[in-house]
Phi, psi and omega in degrees: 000147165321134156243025194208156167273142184320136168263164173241120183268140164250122163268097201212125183267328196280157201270325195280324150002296214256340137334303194279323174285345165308292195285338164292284173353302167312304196304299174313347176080015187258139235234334187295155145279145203243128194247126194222100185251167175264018154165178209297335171254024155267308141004273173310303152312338172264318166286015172245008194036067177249157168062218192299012186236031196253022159270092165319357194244317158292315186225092164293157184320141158282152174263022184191121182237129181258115208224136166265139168265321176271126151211139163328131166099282204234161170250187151334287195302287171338340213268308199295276170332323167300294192314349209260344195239027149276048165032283192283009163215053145285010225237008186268123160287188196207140192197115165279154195232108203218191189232341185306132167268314199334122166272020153289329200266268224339273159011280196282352169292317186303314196277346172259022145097007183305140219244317160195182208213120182214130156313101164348098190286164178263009190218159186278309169337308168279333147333303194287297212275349182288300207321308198289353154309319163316296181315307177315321198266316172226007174252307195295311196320000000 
């Protein structure tokens, strides 16, 4: 048995944001820890383990990354393009969270390889059931 739950990284710059997804997580009853940074080159930084993130036994690989495309420093894409030329963390979905409707970002996320793509919900109700689809979907199997 396990002694910890897969965790899940989040990329998120906005504070209310990174809040309503907190208590949705709460809500859903999902139980993984959720590491939540404000942008994209944290993002990297925790998946290349530089700087505070370079104990692997404290901040282990995510089994899930939850990525916003407009952000400071680095954006989503940014984040999807370093990864596309790691290997070794081909094996993480990526699953965007974003306020963008556009189907150019929708588009150019499939091609760099994003697993799926949701539209920011306005309710924590909605919040909570996209999260545990997620869960359902690529943390629980």
């Amino acid at each position: 048995m396990r002694d910890r739950l897969p965790l899940v990284l989040c990329a998120e710059d906005e504070e209310s944001d990174r809040i309503i997804l907190r208590r949705a997580f709460s809500k859903a009853g999902i139980k993984n820890p959720l590491v939540v940074v404000p942008d994209g080159q944290e993002v990297i930084d925790y998946l290349s383990g530089t700087g505070q993130y370079h104990d692997r036994k404290a901040h282990p690989l995510p089994a899930l990354l939850i990525l916003d495309l407009k952000m400071p420093r680095r954006s989503g894409f940014d984040v999807l393009a370093w990864m596309s030329g790691r290997p070794e963390l081909a094996g993480i979905p990526v699953v965007i969270y974003s306020s963008s409707m556009s189907e150019a970002d929708m588009r150019a996320t499939r091609q760099l390889g994003v697993k799926e793509y949701f539209v920011k919900p306005n309710d924590l109700a909605e919040y909570s059931k996209v999260v545990r689809n997620l869960y359902g979907r690529w943390i629980a199997k």
